[in-house]
Every structure is written in C-alpha cells, then in structure tokens.
C-alpha positions in Angstrom: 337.4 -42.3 104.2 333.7 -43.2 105.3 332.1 -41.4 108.2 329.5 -42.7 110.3 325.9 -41.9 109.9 324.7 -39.2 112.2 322.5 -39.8 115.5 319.6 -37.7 113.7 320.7 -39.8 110.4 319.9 -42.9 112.4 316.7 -42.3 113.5 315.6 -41.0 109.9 316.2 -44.4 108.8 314.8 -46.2 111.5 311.6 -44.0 110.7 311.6 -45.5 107.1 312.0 -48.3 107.7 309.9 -48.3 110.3 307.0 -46.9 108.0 307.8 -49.3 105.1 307.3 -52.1 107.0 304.3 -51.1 108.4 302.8 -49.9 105.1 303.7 -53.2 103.3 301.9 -55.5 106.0 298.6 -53.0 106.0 296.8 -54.7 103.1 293.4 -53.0 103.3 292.2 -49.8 104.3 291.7 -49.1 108.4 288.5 -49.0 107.9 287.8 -52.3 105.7 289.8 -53.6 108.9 287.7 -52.3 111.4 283.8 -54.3 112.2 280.7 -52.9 114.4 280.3 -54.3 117.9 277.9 -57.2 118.4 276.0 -54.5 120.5 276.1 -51.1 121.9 278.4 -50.2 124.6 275.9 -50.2 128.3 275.4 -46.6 128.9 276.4 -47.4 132.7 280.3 -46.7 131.3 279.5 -43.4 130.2 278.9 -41.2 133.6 279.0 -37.9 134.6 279.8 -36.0 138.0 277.4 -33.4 138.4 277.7 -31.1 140.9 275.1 -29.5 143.0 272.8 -32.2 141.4 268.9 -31.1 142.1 270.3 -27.7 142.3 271.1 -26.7 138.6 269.5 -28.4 135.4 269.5 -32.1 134.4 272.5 -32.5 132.2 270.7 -32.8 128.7 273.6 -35.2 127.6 272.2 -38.9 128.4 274.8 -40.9 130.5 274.2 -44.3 132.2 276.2 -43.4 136.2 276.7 -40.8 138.4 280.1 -40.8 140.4 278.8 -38.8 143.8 282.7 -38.0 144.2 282.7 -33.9 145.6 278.6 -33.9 146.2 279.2 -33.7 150.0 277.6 -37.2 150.4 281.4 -38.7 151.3 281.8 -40.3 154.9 282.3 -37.6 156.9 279.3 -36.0 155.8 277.2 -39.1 156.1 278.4 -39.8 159.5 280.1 -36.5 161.4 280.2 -38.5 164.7 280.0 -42.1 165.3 276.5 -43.7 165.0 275.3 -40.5 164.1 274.2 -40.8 160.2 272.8 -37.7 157.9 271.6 -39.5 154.5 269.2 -36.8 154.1 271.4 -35.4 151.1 272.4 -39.2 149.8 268.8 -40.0 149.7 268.1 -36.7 147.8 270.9 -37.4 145.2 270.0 -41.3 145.1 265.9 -40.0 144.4 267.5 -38.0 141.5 269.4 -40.6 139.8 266.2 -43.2 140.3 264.0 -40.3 138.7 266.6 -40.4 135.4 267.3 -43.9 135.2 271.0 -43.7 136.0 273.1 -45.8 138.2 275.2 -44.0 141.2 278.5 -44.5 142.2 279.3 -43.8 145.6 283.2 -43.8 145.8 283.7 -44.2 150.2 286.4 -42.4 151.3 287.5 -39.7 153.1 287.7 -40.9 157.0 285.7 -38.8 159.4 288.4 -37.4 161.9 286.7 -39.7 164.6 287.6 -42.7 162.7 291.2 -41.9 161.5 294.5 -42.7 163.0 295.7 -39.3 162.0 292.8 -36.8 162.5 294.8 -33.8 162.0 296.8 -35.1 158.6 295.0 -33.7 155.7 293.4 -36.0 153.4 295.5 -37.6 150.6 
C-alpha cells in the first residue's frame, strides 16, 4: 500500500525543484549579471522631510527635494480665510531650500474648513 505525500512533503519538493531550476538557468554569478548605470541617479529622487526646517541644523546628509508635508505651510495655513494668504513661512522654507540647492515639493491638501463640504469631518 502507497500513501500519499504529505501537504508539508509537497511543498518540500516544490522548493527543490523550485531551486534546481533556478540554479541550473543562473549561469554566471549575480554580480557578472549585474552592469553600472549609464549615469548617476538625479539627486531630486532622494528627498527628505525636515521638520522645523530653519529651526534646527541643515541635515548634513545631501538630498536633491524637500517634501513640505507637516511644515505648517499646507492650505489651511497658507490661506485661513478666503483671499486671505500667509506665505510668510512658505517663502521662509522656499529661501531655505534655494540657499541648499534642493528642489521643494509642496504636496496641497488639507482643505481650509471655509472651503470644504464637510468642515467639521476630520481630515482623511
């Protein structure tokens, strides 16, 4: 009488299998496989978020962007009431980045109550 394999049985031998077939078609090292970019990668993908900016030390790190997401430069902060615009912190945070050479990102979101269908939801 035969019995058949076991669920954990199967899955051993799915794993060799599995890893003989993958070693058999790898016919030079990974890193014979692998080549150098044509060029660098733009420092612009490599950003930071740094809060308080102008209020603690330059990160020493170089990075290319600077996501202003939680730097109390969002759209209720730039404009509490309609028509009525602060950018005095923006155009702090925007000087900073100019003075370091590194691009801002300035995600807009976060409705001012005045301009929201549901003032008194809280944000998602």
């Amino acid at each position: 009488m035969t019995h058949a394999p076991t669920a954990s049985n199967r899955r051993r031998i799915l794993v060799w299998i599995v890893l003989t077939a993958i070693s058999s078609t790898v016919t030079a090292p990974i890193s014979a496989q692998l080549s150098l970019p044509d060029s660098a990668i733009p420092s612009v993908f490599f950003g930071l978020h740094v809060h308080r900016g102008g209020q603690i030390p330059w990160p020493v790190a170089p990075f290319g962007s600077w996501r202003l997401w939680d730097a109390n430069v969002a759209w209720p902060w730039l404009e509490p009431k309609k028509g009525e615009w602060h950018f005095q912190a923006l155009d702090t945070l925007v000087a900073l980045a100019e003075e370091h050479h590194v691009d801002v990102l300035l995600p807009l979101a976060r409705s001012p109550n005045w301009a929201s269908a549901r003032p008194t939801d809280p944000p998602a």
